[in-house]
NUTORSE-154143 format. One record per residue (C-alpha): residue number from 1; x, y, z. Coordinates in steps of 0.25 Angstrom, whole numbers, plus 2048, in hexadecimal, padded with zeros to 3 digits. Layout:
N
{site NUM {X Y Z}}
...
END
This chain:
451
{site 1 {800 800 800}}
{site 2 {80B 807 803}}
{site 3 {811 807 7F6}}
{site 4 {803 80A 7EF}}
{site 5 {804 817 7F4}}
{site 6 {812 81B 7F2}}
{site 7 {80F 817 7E4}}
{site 8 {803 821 7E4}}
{site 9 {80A 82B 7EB}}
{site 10 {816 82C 7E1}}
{site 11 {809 82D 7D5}}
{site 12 {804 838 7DD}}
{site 13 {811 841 7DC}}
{site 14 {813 83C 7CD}}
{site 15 {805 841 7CA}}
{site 16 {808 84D 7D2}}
{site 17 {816 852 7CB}}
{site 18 {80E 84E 7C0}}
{site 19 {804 858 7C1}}
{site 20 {80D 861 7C7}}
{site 21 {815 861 7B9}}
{site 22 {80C 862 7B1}}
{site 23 {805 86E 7B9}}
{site 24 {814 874 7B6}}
{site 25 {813 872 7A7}}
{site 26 {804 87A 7A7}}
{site 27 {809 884 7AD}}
{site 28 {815 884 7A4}}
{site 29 {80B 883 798}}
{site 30 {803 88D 79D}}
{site 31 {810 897 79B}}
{site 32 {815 891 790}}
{site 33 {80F 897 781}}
{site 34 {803 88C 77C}}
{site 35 {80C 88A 770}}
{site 36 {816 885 779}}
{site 37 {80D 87D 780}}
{site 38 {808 87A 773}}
{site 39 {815 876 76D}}
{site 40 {81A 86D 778}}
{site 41 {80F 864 777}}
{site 42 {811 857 771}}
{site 43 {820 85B 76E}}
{site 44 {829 850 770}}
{site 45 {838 856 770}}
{site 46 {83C 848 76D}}
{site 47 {83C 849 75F}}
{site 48 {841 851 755}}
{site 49 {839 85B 74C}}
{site 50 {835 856 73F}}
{site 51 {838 847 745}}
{site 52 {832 841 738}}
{site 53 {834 84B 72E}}
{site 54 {844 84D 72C}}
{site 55 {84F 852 736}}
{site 56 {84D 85F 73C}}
{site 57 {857 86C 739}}
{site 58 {85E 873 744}}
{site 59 {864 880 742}}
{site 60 {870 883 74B}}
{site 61 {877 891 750}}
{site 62 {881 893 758}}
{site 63 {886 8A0 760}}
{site 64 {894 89F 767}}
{site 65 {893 8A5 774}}
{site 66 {8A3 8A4 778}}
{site 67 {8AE 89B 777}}
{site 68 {8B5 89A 783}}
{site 69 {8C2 891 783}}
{site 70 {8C9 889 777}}
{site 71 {8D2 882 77C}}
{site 72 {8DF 87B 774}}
{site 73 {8E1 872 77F}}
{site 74 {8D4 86B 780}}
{site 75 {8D0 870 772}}
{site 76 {8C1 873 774}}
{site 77 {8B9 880 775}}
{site 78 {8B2 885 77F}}
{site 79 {8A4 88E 77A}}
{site 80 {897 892 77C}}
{site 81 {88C 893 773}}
{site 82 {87E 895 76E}}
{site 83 {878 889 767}}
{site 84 {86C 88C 75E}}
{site 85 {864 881 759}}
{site 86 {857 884 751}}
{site 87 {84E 879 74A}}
{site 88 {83E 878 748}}
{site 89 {836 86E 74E}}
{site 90 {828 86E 748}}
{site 91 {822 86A 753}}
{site 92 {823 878 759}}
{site 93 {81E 880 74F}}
{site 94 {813 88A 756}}
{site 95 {80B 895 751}}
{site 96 {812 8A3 753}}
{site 97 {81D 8AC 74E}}
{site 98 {825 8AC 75C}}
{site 99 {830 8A5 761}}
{site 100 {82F 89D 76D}}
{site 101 {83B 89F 778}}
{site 102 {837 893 782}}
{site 103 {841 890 78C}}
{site 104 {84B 888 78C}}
{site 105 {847 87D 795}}
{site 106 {83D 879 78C}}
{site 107 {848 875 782}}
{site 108 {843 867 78A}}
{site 109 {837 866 783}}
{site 110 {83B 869 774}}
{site 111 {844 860 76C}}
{site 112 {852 866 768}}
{site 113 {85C 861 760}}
{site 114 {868 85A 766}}
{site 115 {874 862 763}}
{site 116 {883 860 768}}
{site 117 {890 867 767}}
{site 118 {898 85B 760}}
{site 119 {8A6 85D 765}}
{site 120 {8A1 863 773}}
{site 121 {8AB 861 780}}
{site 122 {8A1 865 78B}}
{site 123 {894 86E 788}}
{site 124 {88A 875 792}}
{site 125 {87C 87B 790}}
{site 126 {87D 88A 797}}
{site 127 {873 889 7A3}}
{site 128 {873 896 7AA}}
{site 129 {868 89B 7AE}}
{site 130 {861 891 7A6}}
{site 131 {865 887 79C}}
{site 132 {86A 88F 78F}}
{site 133 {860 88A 785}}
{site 134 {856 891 77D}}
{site 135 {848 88C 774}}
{site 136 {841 893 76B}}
{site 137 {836 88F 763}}
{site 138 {831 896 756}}
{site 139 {824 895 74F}}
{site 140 {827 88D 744}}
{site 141 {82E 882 74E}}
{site 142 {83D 885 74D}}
{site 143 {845 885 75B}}
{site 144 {84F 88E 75F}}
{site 145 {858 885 769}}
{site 146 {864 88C 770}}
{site 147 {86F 888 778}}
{site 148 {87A 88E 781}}
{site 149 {886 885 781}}
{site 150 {895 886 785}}
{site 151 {89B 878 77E}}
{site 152 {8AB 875 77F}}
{site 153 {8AC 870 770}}
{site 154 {8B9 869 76D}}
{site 155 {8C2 86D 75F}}
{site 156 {8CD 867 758}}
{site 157 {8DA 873 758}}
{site 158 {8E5 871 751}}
{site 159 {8EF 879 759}}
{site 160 {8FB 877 750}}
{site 161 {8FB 887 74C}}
{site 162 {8F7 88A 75B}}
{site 163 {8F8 896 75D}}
{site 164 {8F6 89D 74F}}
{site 165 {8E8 890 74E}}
{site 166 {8DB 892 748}}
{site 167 {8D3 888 750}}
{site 168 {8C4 883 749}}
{site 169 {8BC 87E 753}}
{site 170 {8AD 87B 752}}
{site 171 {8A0 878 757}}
{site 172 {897 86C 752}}
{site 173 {889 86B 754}}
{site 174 {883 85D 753}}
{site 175 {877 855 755}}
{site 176 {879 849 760}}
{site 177 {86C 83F 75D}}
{site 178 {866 843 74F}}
{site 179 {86C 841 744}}
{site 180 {86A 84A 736}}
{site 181 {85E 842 734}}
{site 182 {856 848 740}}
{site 183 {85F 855 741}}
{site 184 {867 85E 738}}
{site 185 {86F 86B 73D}}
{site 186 {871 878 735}}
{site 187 {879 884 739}}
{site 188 {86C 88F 739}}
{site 189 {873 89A 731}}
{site 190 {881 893 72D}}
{site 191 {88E 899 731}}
{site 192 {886 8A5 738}}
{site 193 {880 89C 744}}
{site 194 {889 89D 74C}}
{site 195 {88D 8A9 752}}
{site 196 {896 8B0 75D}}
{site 197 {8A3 8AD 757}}
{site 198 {8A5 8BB 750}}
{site 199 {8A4 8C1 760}}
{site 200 {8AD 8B6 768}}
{site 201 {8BA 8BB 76E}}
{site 202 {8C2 8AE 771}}
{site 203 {8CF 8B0 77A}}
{site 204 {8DA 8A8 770}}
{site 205 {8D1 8A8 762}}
{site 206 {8C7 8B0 758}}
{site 207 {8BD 8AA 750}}
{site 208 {8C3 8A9 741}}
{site 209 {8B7 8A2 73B}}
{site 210 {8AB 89A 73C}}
{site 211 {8A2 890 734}}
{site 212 {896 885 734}}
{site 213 {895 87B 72E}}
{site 214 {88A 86D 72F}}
{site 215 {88E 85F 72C}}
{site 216 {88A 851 732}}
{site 217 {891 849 73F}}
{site 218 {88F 83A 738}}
{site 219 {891 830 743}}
{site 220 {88E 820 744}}
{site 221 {87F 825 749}}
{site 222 {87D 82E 73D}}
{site 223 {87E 83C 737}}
{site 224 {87C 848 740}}
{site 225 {87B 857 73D}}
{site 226 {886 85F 742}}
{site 227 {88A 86E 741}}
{site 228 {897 873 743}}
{site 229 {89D 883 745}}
{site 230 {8AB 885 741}}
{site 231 {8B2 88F 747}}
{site 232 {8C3 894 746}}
{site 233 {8CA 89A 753}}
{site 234 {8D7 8A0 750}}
{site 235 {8E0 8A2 75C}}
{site 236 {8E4 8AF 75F}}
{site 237 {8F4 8AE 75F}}
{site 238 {8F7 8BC 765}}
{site 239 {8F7 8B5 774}}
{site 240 {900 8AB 771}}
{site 241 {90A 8B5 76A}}
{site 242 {90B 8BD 778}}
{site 243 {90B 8AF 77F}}
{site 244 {913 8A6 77A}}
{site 245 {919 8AB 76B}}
{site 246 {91F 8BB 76F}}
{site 247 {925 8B4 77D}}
{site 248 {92D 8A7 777}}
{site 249 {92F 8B1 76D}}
{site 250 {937 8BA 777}}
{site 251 {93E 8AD 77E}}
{site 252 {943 8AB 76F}}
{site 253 {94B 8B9 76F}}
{site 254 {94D 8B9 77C}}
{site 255 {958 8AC 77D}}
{site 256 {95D 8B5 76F}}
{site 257 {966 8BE 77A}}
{site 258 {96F 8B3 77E}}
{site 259 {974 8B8 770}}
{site 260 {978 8C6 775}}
{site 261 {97D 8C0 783}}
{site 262 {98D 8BC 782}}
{site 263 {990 8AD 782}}
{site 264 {997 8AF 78F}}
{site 265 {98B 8B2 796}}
{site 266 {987 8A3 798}}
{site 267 {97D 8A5 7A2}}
{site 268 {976 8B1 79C}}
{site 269 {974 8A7 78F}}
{site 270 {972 89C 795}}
{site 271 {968 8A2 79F}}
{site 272 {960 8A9 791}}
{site 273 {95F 89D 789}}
{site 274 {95A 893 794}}
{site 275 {94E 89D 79B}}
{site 276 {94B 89E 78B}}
{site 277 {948 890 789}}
{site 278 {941 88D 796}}
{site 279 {938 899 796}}
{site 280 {935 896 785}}
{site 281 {933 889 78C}}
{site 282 {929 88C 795}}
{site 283 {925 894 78B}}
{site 284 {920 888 783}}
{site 285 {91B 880 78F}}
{site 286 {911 88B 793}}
{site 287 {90B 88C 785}}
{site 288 {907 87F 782}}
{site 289 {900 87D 790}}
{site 290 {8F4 884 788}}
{site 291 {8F5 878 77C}}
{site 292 {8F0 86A 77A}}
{site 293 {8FB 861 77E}}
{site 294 {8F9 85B 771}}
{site 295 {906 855 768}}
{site 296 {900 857 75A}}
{site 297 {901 866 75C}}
{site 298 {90D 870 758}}
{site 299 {907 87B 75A}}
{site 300 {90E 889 757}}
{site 301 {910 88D 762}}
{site 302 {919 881 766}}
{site 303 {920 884 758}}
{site 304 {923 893 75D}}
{site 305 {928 88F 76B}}
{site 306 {930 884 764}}
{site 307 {937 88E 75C}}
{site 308 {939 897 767}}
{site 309 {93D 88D 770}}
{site 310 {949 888 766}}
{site 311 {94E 895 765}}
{site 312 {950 897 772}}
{site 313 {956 88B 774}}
{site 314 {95F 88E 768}}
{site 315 {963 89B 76E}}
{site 316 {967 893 77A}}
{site 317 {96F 889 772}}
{site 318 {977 895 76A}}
{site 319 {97C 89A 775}}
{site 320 {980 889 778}}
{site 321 {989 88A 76B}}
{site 322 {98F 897 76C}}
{site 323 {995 895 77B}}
{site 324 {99A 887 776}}
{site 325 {99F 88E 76A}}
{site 326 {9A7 898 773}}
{site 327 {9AC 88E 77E}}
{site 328 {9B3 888 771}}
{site 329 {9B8 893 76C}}
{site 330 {9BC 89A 778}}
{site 331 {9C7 8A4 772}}
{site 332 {9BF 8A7 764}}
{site 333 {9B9 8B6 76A}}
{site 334 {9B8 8BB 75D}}
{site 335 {9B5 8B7 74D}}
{site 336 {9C1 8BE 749}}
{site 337 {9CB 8B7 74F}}
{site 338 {9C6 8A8 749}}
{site 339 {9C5 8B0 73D}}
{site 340 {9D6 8B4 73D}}
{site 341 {9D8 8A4 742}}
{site 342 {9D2 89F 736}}
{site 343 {9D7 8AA 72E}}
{site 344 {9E6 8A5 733}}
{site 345 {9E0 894 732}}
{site 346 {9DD 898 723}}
{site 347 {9EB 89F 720}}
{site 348 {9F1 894 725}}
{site 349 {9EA 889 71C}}
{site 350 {9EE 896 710}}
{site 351 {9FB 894 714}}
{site 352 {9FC 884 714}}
{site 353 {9F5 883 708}}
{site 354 {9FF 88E 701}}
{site 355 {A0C 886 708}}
{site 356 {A07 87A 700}}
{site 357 {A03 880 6F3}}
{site 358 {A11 888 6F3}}
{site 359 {A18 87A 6F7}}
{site 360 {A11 874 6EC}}
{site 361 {A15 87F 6E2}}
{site 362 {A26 87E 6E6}}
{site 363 {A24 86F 6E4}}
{site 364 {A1F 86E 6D5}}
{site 365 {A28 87B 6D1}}
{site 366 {A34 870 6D5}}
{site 367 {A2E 865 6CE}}
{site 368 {A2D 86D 6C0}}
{site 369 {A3B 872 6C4}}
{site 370 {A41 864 6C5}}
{site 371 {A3B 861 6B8}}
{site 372 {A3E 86A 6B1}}
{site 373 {A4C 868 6B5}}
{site 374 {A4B 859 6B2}}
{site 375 {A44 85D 6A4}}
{site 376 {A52 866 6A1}}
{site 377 {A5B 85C 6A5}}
{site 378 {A54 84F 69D}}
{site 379 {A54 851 68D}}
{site 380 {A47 84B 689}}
{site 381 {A3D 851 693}}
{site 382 {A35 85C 68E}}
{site 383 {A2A 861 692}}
{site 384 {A21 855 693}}
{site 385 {A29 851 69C}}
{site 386 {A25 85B 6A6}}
{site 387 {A16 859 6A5}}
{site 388 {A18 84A 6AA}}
{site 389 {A1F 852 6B8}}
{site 390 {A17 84C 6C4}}
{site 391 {A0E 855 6CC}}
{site 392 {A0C 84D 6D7}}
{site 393 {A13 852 6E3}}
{site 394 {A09 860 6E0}}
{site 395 {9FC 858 6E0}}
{site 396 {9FD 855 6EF}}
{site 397 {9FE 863 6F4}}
{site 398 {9F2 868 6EB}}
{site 399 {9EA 85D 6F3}}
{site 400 {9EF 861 6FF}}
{site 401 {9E9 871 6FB}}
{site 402 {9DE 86B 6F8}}
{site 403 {9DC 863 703}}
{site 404 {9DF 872 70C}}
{site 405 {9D5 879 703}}
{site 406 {9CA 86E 707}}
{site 407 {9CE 86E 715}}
{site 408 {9CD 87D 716}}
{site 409 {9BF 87F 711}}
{site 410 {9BB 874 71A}}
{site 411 {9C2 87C 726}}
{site 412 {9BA 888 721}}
{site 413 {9AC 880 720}}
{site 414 {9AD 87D 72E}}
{site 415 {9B2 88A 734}}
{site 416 {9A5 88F 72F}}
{site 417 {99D 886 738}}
{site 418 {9A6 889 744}}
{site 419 {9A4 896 74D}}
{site 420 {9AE 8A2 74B}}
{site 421 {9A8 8A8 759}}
{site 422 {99D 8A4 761}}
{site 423 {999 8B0 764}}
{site 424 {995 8B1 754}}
{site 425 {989 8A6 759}}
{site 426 {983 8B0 762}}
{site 427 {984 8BB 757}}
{site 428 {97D 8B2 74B}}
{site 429 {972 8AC 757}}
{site 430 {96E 8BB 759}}
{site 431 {96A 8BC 74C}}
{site 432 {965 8AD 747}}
{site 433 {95E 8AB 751}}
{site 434 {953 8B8 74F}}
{site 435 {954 8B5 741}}
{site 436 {950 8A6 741}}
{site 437 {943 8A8 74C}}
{site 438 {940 8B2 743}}
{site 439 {940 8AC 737}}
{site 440 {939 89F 73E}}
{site 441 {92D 8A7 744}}
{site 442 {92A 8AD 736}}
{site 443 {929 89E 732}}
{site 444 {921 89B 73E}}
{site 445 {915 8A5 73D}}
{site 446 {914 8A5 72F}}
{site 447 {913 895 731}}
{site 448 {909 896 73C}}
{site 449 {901 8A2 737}}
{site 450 {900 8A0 728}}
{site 451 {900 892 726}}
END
C-alpha cells in the first residue's frame, strides 16, 4: 500500500510541473507575436528545409573582429570573429514586411546548419552577459543566424625567409554531418564577405591580401561543402632590424678595432675578440628562443647571425696569425729591411750565375785556342776540322744556369706567399674585412628580399 501511494505521489508532482510548464509556455505565447506562436507550431527542428526537395543553400559572411596572437612556435592563430550564416526555411514564411529579431535562446527550437572551423585548435562561444548569438527571421523564410566566436585556427608557415616571411594562413568553413546533397555553402557577396581586415593593426604583421574561394572536403563518408578565406601576413622587419640585425651588426665592427690596437697589446685583443664571440653568441641563443625548434628551418636570421658570428670569429683568429707570424719573425720590424736582405740574397745568385757564365766563356775561348794552334801546326786540317771540335765541357754549366734560373723563380713564388711584416696583416685585415661584409650583406638582402 505503501508503494501504491509513492507511486501516485510521484504522478502527482509529474502532473504538477506539467502544468506548471505549460502555464510557462502560455504566458510566453501570450507575449510572444501569433505569428510566432503560429510559426513554431508543428515545427520539427530536426529536419532540414526542403527535406524532399534538394539541398538547402546557406550563404555565409564573416567580420574579423581582431586577431590577437600568431605564434611561430606553436603555428596557429588566435582571432575573433562574427560568423554570419543566412538560409531559407520555407517552413517559416509568414505574412508581413518586417524582420523578426527573436532572442537567442530560442535558437533551440529552429533548425541551423552545423558548421565548424575545419583546422580549429580550441574554440568558444562568447557568453557575457548572455550567449552571443543572434536569430532573425524575415518574411519570405530566410534566417539570419549570428555567431560570436574566438577559435585558435592552426597554419602551416614556412619560416625559411623569417624574418622578411609573408605568411598565408586561412580559415575553413565546413559542414560536419550533411553532405553537398543535403547542404551546400556559398560566400553571400564573394570576396566582400568578409570584412574587418582593411581596419586591423597586428603588433608583427599587416594585411597584404585576402580572397574566398568554395570547394568540396571529400572523405571516405562522402563530399562536403567547405568555404575557405585566404589571407597573407607579411611581417613587419623594422623590429627585428633594431633587435637583432643593427646589434650583431655592431658586434661585427666592434671585434674590427683589434685591428688598430698593437699586436703587443695581447690582453686588450684578446679581451675584444673573446667578449665579441660570447655576446654574438648569446646573441643568437636569445633570438631563437622565440622559433620553433624545428631542423627543417634555416631561416634568415640564423644565416645573418651565421655570417656575423664567422666574422668575429675571424677577426679573433687574424689577430691568431699575425702574433704567430711576429714570434717568428721576431727581428723583422720593418718591410724594408726584408726588402734590402732579399735585394742582397738576389745579388748574390746574379753573381753565382755571372762566376759560372764568365768560367764557361775562358773555357771555350782556350779550347778554340788550342785548335786553332793544333790546325797550324797539322797540314791537312782545315776548316772542317774545326766544326767537329767538341763542345761538351760547356754544356754542363749551361745546365747548371738553368738549373739556378729555375730554382730562383721557385724562390720567388714562395716569397710571395711568405709575410714580409706581420704587421702588414693587420694593415690588409683593416681594409678586407669592411669590404667583404659588405660585399656579402648586398648578396644577403638582395637574396632575402627580392627573390
Amino acid at each position: 500500500m505503501s508503494s501504491f501511494s509513492s507511486l501516485f505521489a510521484l504522478l502527482f508532482i509529474c502532473r504538477f510541473l506539467e502544468n506548471s510548464l505549460l502555464s510557462a509556455e502560455v504566458k510566453d505565447g501570450e507575449i510572444l507575436p501569433p505569428t510566432i506562436q503560429k510559426l513554431m507550431k508543428g515545427y520539427n527542428k530536426y529536419l532540414r528545409p526542403f527535406f524532399d526537395n534538394g539541398p538547402v543553400t546557406v550563404g555565409m559572411s564573416l567580420d574579423i573582429a581582431s586577431i590577437d596572437t600568431i605564434s611561430e612556435i606553436n603555428m596557429d592563430y588566435t582571432a575573433t570573429i562574427f560568423l554570419r550564416q543566412r538560409w531559407t526555411d520555407e517552413r517559416l514564411v509568414f505574412e508581413g514586411n518586417k524582420s523578426l529579431s527573436l532572442d537567442g535562446r530560442l535558437v533551440e527550437l529552429l533548425w541551423v546548419p552545423d558548421t565548424f572551423i575545419v583546422d580549429s585548435k580550441k574554440s568558444f562561444l562568447h557568453d557575457i552577459t548572455v550567449e552571443n548569438r543572434l536569430i532573425r527571421i524575415f518574411p519570405n523564410g530566410t534566417v539570419l543566424y549570428a555567431l560570436r566566436i574566438t577559435t585558435t585556427v592552426a597554419c602551416n608557415m614556412d619560416l625559411t625567409k623569417y624574418p622578411m616571411d609573408k605568411q598565408t594562413c586561412t580559415l575553413q568553413l565546413e559542414s560536419w554531418g550533411y553532405n553537398v546533397n543535403d547542404v551546400m555553402f556559398n560566400w553571400a557577396r564573394g570576396n566582400e564577405s568578409v570584412s574587418g581586415l582593411d581596419t586591423l593593426r597586428l603588433a608583427q604583421y599587416t594585411v597584404e591580401d585576402h580572397y574566398t574561394s568554395a570547394s568540396e572536403a571529400v572523405y571516405e563518408t562522402g563530399n562536403y561543402p567547405r568555404l575557405i578565406f585566404h589571407f597573407e601576413l607579411k611581417r613587419s622587419i623594422l623590429y627585428f632590424i633594431l633587435e637583432t640585425y643593427v646589434p650583431s651588426s655592431l658586434l661585427v665592427v666592434l671585434s674590427w678595432v683589434s685591428f688598430w690596437i698593437s699586436q703587443s697589446s695581447v690582453p686588450a685583443r684578446i679581451c675584444i675578440g673573446v667578449t665579441t664571440v660570447l655576446t654574438m653568441t648569446t646573441l643568437m641563443m636569445g633570438a631563437r628562443t622565440s622559433l620553433p625548434n624545428a631542423n627543417c628551418f634555416i631561416k634568415a636570421i640564423d644565416v645573418y647571425l651565421g655570417i656575423c658570428f664567422s666574422f668575429i670569429f675571424g677577426a679573433l683568429i687574424e689577430y691568431a696569425v699575425a702574433h704567430f707570424c711576429t714570434l717568428h719573425h721576431p727581428d723583422c720590424n720593418s718591410a724594408l729591411m726584408y726588402g734590402h736582405h732579399m735585394h742582397d740574397c738576389e745579388e748574390e745568385m746574379n753573381g753565382m750565375l755571372t762566376t759560372i757564365a764568365s768560367n764557361s766563356s775562358r773555357v771555350k775561348r782556350r779550347k778554340d785556342s788550342v785548335s786553332a794552334s793544333t790546325g797550324a801546326g797539322e797540314p791537312g786540317l782545315g776548316p772542317a776540322s774545326e766544326d767537329k771540335t767538341p763542345e761538351g765541357p760547356s754544356e754542363p754549366f749551361s745546365r747548371c744556369a738553368k738549373n739556378m734560373s729555375i730554382a730562383r723563380n721557385i724562390l720567388r713564388s714562395v716569397n710571395c706567399c711568405h709575410v714580409e711584416n706581420p704587421h702588414y696583416i693587420d694593415n690588409y685585415s683593416r681594409l678586407t674585412f669592411p669590404l667583404s661584409f659588405v660585399f656579402v650583406n648586398l648578396l644577403y638582402w638582395t637574396y632575402y628580399l627580392y627573390f
